[in-house]
C-alpha positions in Angstrom: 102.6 83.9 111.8 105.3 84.8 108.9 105.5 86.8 105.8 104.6 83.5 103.5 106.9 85.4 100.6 109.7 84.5 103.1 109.5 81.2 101.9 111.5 78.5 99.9 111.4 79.6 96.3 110.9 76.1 96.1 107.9 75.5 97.7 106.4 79.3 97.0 103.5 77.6 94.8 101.6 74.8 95.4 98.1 73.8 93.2 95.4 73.0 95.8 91.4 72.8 94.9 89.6 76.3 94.9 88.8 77.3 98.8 85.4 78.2 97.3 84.2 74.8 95.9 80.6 74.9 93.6 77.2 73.4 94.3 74.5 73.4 92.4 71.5 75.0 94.4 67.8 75.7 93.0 69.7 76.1 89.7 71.7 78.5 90.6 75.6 78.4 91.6 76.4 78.9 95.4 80.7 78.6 96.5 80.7 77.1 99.8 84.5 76.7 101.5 87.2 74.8 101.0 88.8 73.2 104.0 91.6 74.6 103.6 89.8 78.6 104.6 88.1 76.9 107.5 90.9 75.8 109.0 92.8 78.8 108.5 89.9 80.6 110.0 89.0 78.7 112.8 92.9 78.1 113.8 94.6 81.8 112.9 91.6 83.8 114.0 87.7 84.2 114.8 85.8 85.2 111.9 83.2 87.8 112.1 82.0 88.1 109.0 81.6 84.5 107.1 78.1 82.9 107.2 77.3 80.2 109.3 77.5 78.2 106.4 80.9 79.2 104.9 79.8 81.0 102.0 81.1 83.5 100.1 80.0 87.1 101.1 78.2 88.9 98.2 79.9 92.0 99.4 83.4 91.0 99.3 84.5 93.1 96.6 88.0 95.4 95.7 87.5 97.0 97.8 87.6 94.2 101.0 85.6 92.8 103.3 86.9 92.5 107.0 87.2 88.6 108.1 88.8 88.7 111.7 90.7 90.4 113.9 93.7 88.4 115.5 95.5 90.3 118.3 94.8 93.7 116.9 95.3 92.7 113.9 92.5 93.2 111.0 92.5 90.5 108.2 90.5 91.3 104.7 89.4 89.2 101.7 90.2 91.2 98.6 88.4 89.7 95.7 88.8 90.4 92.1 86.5 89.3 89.0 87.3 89.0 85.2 84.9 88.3 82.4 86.3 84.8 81.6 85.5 83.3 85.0 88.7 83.4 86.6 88.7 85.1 90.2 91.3 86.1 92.1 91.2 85.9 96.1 94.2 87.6 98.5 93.4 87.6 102.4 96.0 90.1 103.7 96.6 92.1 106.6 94.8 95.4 106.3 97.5 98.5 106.5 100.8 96.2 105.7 102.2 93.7 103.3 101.9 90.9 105.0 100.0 87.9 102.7 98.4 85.3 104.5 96.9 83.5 101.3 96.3 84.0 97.3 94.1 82.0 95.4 93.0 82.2 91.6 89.9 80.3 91.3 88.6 78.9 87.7 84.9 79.4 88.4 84.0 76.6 86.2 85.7 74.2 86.9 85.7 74.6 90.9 89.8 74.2 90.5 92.5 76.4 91.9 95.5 77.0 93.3 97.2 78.3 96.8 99.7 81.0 95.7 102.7 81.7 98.1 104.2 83.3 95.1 106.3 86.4 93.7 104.8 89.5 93.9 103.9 92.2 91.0 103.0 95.6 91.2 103.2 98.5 88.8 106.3 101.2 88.4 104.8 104.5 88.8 105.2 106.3 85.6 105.9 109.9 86.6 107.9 111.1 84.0 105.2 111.2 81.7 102.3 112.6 84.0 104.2 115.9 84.3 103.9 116.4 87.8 100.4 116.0 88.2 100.0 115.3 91.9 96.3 114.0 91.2 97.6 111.4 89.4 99.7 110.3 92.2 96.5 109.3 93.9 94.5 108.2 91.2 97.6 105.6 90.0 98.2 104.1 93.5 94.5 103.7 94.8 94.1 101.7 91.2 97.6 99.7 92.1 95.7 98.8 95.4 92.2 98.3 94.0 93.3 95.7 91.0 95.0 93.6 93.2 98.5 94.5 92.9 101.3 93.8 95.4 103.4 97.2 95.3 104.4 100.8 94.1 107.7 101.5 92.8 108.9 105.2 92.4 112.1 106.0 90.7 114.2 109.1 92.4 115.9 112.4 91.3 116.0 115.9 92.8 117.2 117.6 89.9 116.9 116.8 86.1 119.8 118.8 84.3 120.6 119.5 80.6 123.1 117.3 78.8 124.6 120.2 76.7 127.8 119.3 79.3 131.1 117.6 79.6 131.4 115.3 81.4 128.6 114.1 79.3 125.8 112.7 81.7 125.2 108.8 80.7 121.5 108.5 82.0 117.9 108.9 80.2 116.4 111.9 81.9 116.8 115.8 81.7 115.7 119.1 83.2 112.4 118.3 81.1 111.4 114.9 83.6 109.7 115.5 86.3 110.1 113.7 89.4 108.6 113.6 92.8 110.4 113.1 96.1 110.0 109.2 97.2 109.5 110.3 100.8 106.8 113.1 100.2 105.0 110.7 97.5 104.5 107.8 99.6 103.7 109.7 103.1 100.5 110.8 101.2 100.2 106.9 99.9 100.6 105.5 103.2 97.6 107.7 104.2 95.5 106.1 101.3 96.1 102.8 100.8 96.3 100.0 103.2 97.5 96.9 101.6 100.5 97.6 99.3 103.8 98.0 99.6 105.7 101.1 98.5 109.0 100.3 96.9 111.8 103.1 96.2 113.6 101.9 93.0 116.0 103.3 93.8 116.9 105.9 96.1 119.8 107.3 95.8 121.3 107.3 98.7 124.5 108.8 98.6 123.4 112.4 97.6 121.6 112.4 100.5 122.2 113.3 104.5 122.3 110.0 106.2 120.2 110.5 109.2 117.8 112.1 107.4 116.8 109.5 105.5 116.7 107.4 108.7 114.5 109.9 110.0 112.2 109.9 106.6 112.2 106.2 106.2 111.7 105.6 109.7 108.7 107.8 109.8 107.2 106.2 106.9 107.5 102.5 107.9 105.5 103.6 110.6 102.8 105.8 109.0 102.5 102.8 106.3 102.7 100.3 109.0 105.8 98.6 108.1 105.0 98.9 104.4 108.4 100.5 103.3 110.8 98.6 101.2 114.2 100.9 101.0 116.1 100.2 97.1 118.9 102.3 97.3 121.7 103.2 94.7 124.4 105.4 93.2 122.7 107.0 90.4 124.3 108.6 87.7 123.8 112.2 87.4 126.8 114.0 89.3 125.1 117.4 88.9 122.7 116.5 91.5 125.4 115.4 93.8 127.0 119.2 93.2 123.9 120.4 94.4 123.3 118.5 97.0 127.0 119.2 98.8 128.1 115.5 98.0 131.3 114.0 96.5 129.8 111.6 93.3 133.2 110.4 93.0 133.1 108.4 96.4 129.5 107.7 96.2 129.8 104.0 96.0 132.3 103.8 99.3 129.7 106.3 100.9 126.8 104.0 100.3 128.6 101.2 102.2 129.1 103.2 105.1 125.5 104.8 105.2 124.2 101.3 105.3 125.8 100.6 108.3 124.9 103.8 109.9 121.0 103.3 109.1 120.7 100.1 110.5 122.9 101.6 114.2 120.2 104.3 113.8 116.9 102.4 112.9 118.3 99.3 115.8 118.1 98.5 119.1 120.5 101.0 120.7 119.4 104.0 122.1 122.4 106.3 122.0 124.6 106.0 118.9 128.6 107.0 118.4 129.3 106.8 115.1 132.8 107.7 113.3 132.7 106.9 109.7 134.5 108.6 106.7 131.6 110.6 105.7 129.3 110.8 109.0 130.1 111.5 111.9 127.3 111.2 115.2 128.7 111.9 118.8 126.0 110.2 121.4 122.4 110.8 119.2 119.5 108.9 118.8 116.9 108.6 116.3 113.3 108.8 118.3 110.8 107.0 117.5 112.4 104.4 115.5 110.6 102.1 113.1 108.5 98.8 114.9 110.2 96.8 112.1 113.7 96.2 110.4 113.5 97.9 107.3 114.6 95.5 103.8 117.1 97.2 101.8 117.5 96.7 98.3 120.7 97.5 96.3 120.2 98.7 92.2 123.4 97.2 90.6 124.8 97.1 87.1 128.4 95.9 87.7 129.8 93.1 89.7 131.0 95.6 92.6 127.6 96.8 93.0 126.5 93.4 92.8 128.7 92.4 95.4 128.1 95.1 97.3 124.6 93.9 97.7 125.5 90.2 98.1 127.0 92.0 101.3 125.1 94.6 102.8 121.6 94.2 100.7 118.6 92.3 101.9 117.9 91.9 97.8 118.9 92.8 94.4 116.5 95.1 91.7 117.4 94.5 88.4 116.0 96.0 85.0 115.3 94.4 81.9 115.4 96.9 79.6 117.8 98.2 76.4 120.3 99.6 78.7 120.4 96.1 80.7 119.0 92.2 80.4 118.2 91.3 84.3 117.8 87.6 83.5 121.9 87.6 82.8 121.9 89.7 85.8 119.9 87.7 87.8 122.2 84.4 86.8 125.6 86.2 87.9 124.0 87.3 90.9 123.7 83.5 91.5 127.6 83.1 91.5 127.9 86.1 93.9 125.8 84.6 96.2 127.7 81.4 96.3 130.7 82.7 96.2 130.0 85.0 99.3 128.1 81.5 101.4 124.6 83.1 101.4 121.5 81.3 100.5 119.3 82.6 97.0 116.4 81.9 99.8 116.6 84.3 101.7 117.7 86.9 98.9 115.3 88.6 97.2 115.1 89.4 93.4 113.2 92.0 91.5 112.8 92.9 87.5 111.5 96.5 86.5 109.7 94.8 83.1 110.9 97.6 81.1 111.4 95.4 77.7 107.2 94.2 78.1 105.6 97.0 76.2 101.7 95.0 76.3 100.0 92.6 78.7 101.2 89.6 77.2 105.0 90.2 77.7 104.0 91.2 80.8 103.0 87.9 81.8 105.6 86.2 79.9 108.8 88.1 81.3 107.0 87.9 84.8 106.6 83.9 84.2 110.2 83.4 83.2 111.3 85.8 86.7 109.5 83.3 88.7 110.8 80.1 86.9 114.5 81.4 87.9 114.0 82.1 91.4 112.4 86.0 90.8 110.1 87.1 93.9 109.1 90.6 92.6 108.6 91.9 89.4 107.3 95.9 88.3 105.3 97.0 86.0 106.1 99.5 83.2 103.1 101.6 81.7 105.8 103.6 80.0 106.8 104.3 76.8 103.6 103.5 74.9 102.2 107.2 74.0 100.0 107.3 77.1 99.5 110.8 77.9 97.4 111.3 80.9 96.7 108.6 84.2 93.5 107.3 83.2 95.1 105.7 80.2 98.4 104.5 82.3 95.2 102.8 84.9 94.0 101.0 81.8 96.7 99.5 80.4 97.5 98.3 84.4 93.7 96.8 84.3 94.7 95.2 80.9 98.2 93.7 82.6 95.8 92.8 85.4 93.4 90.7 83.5 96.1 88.9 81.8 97.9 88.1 84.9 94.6 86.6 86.1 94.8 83.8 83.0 97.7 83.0 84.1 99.7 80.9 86.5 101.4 83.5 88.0 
């Protein structure tokens, strides 16, 4: 079996009937299952938990209900409800990313459709939480439980004051707080089991090589194979003063830190590495992750774009004020060419900073996936919220709209 987001973009959605079809029974309404489950059941796996009959369990709720187990693997139906009828369906491999099927069910109508589609989750909004670590749970067990795809966590060790020159060019001061990626999503690993946990981004040049391929290693295995690694420059050369590094070669550092991650994270049990910045004589990083672990590159400017194009596994772009991603997103195109390498098998992300309700939400998300997008974040930011129970239900309001849709 594959990762169905690996796919075509061309072929990532297809409209099918609902797997659930309805029958009228004793005047009642009773879903019984579409081929398309059956065969997916009886071929991929045994079921355990079905009836004999097919139908829906009544306890299939949020928070999942346990189909199969396929060669140690555990397989759960995650189904969601909103008041209009429309229910949402994901079968997924419990404790990693991997989708097997989506489906968004009209119950009224009996119609549906298959998704193999781009994924959404929600950007977690920690400078305006200020630090509350309870929050940190409460946002990403509600990411999980409303059927989102993934958590996004921005990065920065220090905030410092711009009463400075060089005059620092990004949004955030000593006043933003920030937890550590690493930290933050070893605690999520340990209570979520479905979805991914995105650093957008990490930057990486700041920080001591293998030690990130020690953290990241670690958590792609306490997540099991969860971990999708963004990494960037940044902008804030205070923190790279801090932190013993040179912010003036911090894009040529990241390309040689790529390098040295994958030698670490690989196949090859003893690594010699001589590089500009690192230096390794015979080491080995122990354990190393089960899987390869995507990296993402951040990019603004065509080097950093090509930079990715080279090294990266896919490109996160931001739609906000400061940037549109959708004229990102079409130069990106012409790197690719340019460089020989399929849009396929590149992926593409939008942080939806711009979409400030539900509705933009769904539109900016809509017009991602019409050009080829296969991720796109979430912004509860910006709109006054002051404490994580309002930031959870504004993502329950982007949640409902997203189930109207087609996405």
């Amino acid at each position: 079996m594959r990762d169905l987001s690996s796919q075509s973009r061309a072929t990532r959605t297809m409209k099918v009937r609902a797997p659930f079809v309805p029958r009228e029974q004793n005047g009642g309404r009773e879903w019984t299952t579409h081929p398309a489950l059956g065969i997916a059941a009886k071929v991929l796996f045994r079921p355990k938990t079905l009836s004999h009959n097919g139908n829906l369990p009544n306890d299939a709720g949020r928070s999942g209900l346990t189909l199969c187990t396929f060669r140690c693997v555990e397989f759960v139906l995650y189904v969601s409800h909103s008041p209009d009828g429309i229910i949402r369906m994901t079968i997924a491999a419990a404790g990693s990313g991997f989708l097997l099927f989506k489906w968004v069910i009209n119950y009224s109508t009996g119609q549906g459709r298959l998704d193999i589609n781009m994924k959404t989750g929600i950007i977690y909004p920690q400078n305006e939480l200020q630090g509350d670590p309870g929050a940190v749970r409460k946002i990403g067990l509600a990411t999980e439980e409303l059927g989102f795809d993934h958590l996004l966590t921005y990065d920065h060790v220090l905030g410092a004051t711009h009463d400075r020159e060089p005059k620092l060019s990004g949004p955030y001061t000593e006043k933003d707080p920030f937890h550590d990626p690493f930290v933050m999503f070893s605690f999520l690993a340990g209570i979520t089991q479905r979805i991914d946990l995105i650093t957008g981004i990490l930057i990486l040049p700041q920080r001591q090589t293998a030690l990130v391929a020690r953290q990241a290693a670690d958590l792609e295995l306490l997540s099991n194979g969860r971990l999708k690694l963004g990494v960037g420059i940044g902008w804030n050369y205070v923190e790279y003063d801090a932190l013993g590094q040179d912010f003036h070669t911090r894009g040529k550092r990241l390309e040689e830190q790529i390098h040295l991650l994958r030698q670490l994270w690989g196949s090859e049990q003893v690594v010699k590495f001589e590089g500009e910045f690192d230096h390794i004589d015979r080491a080995a990083l122990n354990p190393r992750p089960k899987n390869n672990i995507p990296v993402w590159f951040g990019a603004f400017v065509e080097a950093a774009l090509k930079r990715a194009v080279r090294l990266g596994d896919g490109l996160i772009c931001v739609d906000s004020v400061r940037g549109d991603a959708f004229r990102q997103a079409d130069r990106l195109k012409a790197v690719l060419r340019d460089a020989g390498r399929s849009a396929d098998d590149f992926g593409l992300h939008c942080n939806m900073l711009n979409a400030k309700t539900p509705e933009d939400a769904v539109e900016t998300a809509s017009r991602w996936r019409d050009i080829g997008g296969t991720q796109v974040s979430v912004s509860t930011m910006g709109q006054g919220f002051t404490t994580a129970d309002q930031h959870v239900e504004y993502m329950n309001m982007v949640a409902e709209a997203l189930s109207r849709s087609d996405l």
